[in-house]
C-alpha positions as CSV (number, residue, x, y, z in Angstrom):
1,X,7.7,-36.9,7.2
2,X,7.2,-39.7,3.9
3,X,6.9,-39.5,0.1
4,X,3.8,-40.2,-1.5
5,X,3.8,-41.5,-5.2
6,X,3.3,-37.9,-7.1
7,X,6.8,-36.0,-7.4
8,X,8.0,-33.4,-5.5
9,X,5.1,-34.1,-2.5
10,X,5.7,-34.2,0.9
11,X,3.3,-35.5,4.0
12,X,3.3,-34.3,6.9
13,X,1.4,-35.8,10.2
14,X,1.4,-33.4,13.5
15,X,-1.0,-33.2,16.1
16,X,-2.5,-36.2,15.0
17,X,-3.6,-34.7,11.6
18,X,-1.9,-35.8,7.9
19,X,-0.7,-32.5,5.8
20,X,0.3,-32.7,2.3
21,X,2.6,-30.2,0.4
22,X,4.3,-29.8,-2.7
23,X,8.0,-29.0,-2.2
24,X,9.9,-27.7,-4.6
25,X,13.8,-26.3,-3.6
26,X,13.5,-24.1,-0.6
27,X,9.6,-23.5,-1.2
28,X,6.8,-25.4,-0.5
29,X,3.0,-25.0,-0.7
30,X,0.4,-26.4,1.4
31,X,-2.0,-28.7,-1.2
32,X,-5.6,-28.7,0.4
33,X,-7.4,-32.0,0.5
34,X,-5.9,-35.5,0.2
35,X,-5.0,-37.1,-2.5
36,X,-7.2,-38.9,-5.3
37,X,-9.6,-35.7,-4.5
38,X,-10.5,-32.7,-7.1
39,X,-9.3,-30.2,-5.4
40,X,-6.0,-31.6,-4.4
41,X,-5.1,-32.8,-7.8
42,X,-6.7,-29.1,-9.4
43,X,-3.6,-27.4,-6.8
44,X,-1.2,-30.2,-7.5
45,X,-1.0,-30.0,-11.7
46,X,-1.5,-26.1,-11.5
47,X,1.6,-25.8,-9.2
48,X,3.5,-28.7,-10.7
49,X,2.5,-27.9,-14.5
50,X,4.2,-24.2,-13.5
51,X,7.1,-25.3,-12.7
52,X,7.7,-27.2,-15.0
53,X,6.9,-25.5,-18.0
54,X,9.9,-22.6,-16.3
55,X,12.2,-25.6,-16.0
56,X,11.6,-26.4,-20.1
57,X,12.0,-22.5,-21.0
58,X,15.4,-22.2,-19.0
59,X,16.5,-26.0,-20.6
60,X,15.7,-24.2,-24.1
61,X,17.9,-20.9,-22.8
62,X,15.9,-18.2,-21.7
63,X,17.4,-17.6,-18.3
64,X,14.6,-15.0,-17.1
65,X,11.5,-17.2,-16.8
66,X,8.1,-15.3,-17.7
67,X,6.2,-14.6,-13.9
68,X,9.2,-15.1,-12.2
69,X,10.5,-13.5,-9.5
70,X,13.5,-12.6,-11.6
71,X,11.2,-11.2,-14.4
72,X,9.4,-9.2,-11.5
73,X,12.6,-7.6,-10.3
74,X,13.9,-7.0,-13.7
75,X,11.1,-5.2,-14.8
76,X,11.1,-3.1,-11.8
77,X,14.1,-2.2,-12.4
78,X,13.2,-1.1,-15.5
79,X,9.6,0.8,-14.1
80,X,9.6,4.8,-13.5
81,X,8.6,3.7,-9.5
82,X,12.1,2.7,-10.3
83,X,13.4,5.5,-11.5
84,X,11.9,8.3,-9.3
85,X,13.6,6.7,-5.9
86,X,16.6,8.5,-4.5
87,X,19.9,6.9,-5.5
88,X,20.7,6.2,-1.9
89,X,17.1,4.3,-1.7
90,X,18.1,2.0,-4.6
91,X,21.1,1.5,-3.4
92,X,19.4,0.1,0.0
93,X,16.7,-1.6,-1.9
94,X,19.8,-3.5,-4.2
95,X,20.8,-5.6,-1.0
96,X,17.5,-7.0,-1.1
97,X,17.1,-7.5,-4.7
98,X,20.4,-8.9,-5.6
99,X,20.2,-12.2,-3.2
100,X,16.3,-12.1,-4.1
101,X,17.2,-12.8,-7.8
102,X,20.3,-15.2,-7.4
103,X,18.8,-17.5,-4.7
104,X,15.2,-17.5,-5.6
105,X,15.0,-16.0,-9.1
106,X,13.4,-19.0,-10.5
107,X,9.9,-18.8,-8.0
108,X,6.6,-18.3,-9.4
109,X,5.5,-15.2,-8.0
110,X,1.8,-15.9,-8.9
111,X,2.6,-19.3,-6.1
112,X,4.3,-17.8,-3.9
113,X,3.2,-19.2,-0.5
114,X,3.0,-16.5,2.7
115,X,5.3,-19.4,4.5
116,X,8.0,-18.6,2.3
117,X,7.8,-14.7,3.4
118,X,8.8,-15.8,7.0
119,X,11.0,-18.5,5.8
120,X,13.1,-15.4,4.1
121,X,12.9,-13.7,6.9
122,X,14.5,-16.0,9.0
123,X,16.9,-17.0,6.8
124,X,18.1,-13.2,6.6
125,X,17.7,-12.5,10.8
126,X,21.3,-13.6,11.4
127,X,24.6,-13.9,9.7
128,X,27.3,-15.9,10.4
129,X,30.8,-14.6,12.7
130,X,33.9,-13.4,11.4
131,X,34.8,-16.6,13.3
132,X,33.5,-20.3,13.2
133,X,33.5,-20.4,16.7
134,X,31.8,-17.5,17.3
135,X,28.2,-17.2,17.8
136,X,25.7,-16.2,14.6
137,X,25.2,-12.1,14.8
138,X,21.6,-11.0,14.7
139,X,20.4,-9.4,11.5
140,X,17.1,-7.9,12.5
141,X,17.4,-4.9,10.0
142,X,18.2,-6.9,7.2
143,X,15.6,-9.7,7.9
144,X,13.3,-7.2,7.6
145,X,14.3,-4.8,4.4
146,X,14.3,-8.2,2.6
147,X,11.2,-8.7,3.3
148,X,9.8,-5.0,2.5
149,X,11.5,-4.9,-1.1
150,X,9.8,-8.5,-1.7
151,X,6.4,-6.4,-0.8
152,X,7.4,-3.7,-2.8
153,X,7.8,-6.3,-6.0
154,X,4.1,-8.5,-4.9
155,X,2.7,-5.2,-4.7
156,X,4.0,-4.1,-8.6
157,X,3.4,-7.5,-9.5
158,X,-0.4,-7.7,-8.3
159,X,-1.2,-4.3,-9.7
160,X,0.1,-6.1,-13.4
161,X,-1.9,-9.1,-12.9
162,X,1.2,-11.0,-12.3
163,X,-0.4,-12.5,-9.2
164,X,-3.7,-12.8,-7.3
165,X,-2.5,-11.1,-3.7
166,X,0.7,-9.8,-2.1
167,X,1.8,-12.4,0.2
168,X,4.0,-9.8,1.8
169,X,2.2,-7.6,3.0
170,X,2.3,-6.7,6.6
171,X,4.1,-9.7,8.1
172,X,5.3,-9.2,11.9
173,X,8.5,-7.6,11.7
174,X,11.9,-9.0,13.9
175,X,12.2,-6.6,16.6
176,X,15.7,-4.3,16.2
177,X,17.9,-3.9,19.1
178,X,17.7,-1.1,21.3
179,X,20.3,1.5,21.1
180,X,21.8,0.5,17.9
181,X,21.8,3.8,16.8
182,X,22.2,5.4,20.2
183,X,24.1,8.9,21.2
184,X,27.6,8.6,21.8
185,X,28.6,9.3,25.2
186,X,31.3,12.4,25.9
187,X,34.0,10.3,26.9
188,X,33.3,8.3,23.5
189,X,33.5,11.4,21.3
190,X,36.6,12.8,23.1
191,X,38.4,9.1,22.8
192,X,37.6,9.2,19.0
193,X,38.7,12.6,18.5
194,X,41.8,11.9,20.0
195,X,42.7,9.1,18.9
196,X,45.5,8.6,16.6
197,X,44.1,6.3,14.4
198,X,41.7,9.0,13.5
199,X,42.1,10.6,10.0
200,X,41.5,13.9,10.1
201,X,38.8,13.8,7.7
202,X,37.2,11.4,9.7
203,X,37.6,13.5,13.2
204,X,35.7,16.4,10.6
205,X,32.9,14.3,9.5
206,X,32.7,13.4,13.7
207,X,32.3,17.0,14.3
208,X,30.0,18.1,11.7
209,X,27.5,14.8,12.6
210,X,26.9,16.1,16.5
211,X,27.0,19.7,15.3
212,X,24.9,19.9,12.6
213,X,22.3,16.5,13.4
214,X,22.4,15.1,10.1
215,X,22.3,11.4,8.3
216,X,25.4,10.2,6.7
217,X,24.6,10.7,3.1
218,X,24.1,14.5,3.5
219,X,27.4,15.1,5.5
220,X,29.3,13.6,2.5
221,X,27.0,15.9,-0.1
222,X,27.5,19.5,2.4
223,X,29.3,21.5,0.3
224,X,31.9,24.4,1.2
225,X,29.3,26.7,-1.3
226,X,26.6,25.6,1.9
227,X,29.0,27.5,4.3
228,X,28.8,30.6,5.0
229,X,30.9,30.9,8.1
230,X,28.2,30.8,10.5
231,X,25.3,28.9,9.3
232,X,25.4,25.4,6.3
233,X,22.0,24.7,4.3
234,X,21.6,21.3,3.8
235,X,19.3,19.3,1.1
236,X,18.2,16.3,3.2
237,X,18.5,13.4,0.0
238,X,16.1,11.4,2.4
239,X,13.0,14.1,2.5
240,X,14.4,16.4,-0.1
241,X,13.8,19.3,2.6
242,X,16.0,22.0,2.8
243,X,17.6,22.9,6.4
244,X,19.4,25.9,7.5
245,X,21.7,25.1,10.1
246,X,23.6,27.6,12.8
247,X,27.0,25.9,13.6
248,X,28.0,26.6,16.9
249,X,31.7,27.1,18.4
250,X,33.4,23.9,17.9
251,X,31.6,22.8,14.6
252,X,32.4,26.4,13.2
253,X,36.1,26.6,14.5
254,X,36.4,22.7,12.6
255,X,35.3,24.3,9.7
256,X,37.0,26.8,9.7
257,X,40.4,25.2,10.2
258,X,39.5,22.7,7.3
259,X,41.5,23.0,4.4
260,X,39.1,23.8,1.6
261,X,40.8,21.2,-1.2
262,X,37.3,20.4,-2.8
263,X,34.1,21.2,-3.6
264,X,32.4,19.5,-1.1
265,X,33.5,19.6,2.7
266,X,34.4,16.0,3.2
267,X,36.4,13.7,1.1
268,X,38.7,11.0,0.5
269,X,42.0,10.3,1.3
270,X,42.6,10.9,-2.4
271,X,40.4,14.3,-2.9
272,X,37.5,12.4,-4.4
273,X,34.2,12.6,-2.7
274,X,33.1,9.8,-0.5
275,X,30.6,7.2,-1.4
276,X,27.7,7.0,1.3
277,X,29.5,2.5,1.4
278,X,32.6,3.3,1.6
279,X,32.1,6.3,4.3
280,X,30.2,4.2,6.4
281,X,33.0,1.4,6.5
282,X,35.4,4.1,6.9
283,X,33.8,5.7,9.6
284,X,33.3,2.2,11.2
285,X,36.7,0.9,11.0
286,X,38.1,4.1,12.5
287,X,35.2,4.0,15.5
288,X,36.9,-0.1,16.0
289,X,40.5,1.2,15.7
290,X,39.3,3.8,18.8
291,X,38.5,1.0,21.0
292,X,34.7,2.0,20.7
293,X,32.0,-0.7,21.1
294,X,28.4,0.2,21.0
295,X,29.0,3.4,18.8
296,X,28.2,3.9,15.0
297,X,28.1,6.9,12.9
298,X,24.5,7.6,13.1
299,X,24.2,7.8,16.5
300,X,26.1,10.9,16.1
301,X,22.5,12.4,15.1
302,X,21.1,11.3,18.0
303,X,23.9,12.6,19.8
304,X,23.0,16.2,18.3
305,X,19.2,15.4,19.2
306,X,19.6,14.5,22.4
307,X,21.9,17.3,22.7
308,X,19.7,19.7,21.9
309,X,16.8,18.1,24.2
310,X,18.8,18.4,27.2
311,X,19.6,22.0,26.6
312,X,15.8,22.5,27.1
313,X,15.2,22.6,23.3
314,X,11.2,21.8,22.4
315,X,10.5,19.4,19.6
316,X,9.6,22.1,16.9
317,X,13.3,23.5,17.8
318,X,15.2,20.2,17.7
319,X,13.5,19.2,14.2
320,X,14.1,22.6,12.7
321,X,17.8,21.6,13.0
322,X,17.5,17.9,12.2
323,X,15.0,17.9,9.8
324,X,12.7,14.8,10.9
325,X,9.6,15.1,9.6
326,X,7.8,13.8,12.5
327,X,7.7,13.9,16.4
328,X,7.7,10.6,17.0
329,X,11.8,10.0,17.0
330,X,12.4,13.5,18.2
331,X,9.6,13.4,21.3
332,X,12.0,10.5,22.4
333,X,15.1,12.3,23.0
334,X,12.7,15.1,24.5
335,X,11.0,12.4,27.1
336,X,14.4,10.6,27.9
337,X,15.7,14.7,28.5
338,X,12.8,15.5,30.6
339,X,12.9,12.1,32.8
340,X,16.8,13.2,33.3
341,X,15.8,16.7,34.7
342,X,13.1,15.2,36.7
343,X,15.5,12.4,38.4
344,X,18.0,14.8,39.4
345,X,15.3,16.8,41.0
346,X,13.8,13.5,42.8
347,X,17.6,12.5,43.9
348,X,18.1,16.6,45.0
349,X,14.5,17.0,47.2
350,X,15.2,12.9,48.4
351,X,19.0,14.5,49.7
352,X,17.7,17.9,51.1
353,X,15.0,15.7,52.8
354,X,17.0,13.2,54.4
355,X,19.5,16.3,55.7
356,X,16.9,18.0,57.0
357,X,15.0,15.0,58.9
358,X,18.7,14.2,60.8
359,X,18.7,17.8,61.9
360,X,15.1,17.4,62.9
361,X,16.0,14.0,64.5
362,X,19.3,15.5,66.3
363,X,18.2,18.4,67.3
364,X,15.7,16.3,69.3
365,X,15.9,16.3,73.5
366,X,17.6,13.3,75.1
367,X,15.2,12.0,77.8
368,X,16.2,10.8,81.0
């Protein structure tokens, strides 16, 4: 990789063949042609004259830059689309559009290249250790809600003229790990039940997740109101749907024993109701103070799914109690229930066969 003589322009040979771009901070953008032609120089003073003309506006002060990314996000912010997501969806979308606007604020969103979509994504697809020594985590999740909020903004800036296309749209997603939000095993529920580490709000909030099937943010909202000593209604904040819920021994007999000190079932160590952040970290610190690996608090839904699925439960049944919306999460617990039955069948006919073929072989005639 060299310099050629106009600023900020990079060439590039691989493969045997010369590329030219026009790198500016972390972006760059492939410039077409060579240089000395038209349409070269056309891409080079449209991208160059862009940024600078942002660079004079924030020397004079204005430290939103018109088309910016930052201006996108601020005035999203500002939009009804804005206004008529769910507090817990902002919330999520806020991890993406906090870094978006500090670290690349300053981008032309009518310029944006589709390179730097992948870029972003990269950049976000793992996170460093606790320790330097240790290994980078992969951040698949993350990776990819920073890129769907930075679709989400394209997408509102296209549709103001802002820019030409969305350069976000559809990219190939990182691939999540399996199991992150598997069910937790018997022996792990039992060990974080009995811990001593466990609060006792905490050991609740375990309960009422495998008995009841439902996300995080709507086991801190279930009020004792909901309760009516055999059955809890539930507003799902993520579909808005309302579920009626049987509670069955254990869950009920938690309840019950639960000292009723607020309005809504679970709360703080001080009385106050939980934040959906601070739960979360809660919940996760008491799971690591367990001895627990492998286990977060909303596999305790799938728990209650998978639950149900084993018990012979169809998938009309098991989302009447979880409230997904669709089969396609649910028939999963149903298939993985089903291939369980049919394997302890297999192993059951393979060990009735095998007894019966040694009879059958002993009770054959020696011959001389």
């Amino acid at each position: 990789m060299g310099s050629v003589e106009l600023a900020f322009v990079d060439v590039v040979r691989a493969k045997g063949r010369v590329y030219h771009y026009y790198r500016r901070g972390k972006v760059r953008h492939r410039l077409p042609g060579n240089p000395g032609t038209r349409e070269f120089n056309r891409a080079y003073e449209e991208i160059h004259g862009g940024y600078e003309a942002r660079q004079k506006l924030l020397r004079e002060g204005d430290s939103i830059l018109p088309g910016s990314l930052a201006a996108v996000i601020r005035d999203y912010r500002k939009s009804p689309k804005w206004g008529e997501l769910k507090p817990s969806t902002q919330v999520d979308y806020e991890k993406a559009l906090r870094p978006l606007a500090a670290e690349y604020g300053e981008l032309p969103v009518a310029t944006l290249p589709r390179q730097f979509v992948f870029a972003l994504r990269d950049s976000y697809a793992y996170k460093d250790g606790k320790n330097p020594s240790d290994p980078p985590i992969p951040t698949p999740r993350r990776a990819n809600r920073m890129v769907t909020v930075l679709s989400i903004l394209l997408s509102y800036a296209k549709n103001r003229g802002l820019c030409a296309e969305n350069q976000a749209l559809r990219p190939e997603r990182l691939k999540t790990q399996r199991g992150a939000y598997r069910a937790w095993t018997d022996e792990e529920l039992e060990t974080f039940l009995a811990a001593p580490t466990t609060p006792a709000q905490l050991r609740l909030a375990a309960v009422l997740g495998f008995g009841t099937g439902q996300r995080g943010g709507d086991l801190i909202a279930m009020t004792w109101a909901a309760y009516d000593g055999s059955a809890i209604e539930v507003i799902q904040q993520k579909t808005e749907a309302k579920v009626w819920i049987p509670v069955h021994g254990r869950t009920k007999e938690a309840l019950d024993a639960a000292p009723r000190t607020a309005v809504t079932i679970l709360t703080r160590p001080d009385g106050r109701p939980w934040q959906i952040d601070h739960f979360r970290h809660a919940m996760g610190d008491a799971i690591k103070a367990a001895g627990l690996k492998g286990c977060v608090m909303h596999g305790l839904r799938a728990t209650a799914a998978t639950w149900l699925a084993e018990a012979g439960c169809s998938e009309r049944e098991i989302m009447a109690i979880t409230g997904h919306t669709t089969t396609a999460m649910v028939s999963t617990y149903v298939r993985m229930a089903e291939q369980k039955v049919r394997a302890q069948g297999a192993v059951a006919k393979l060990e009735a066969h095998r007894k019966n073929g040694r009879r059958t072989e002993s009770a054959k005639p020696i011959s001389a």
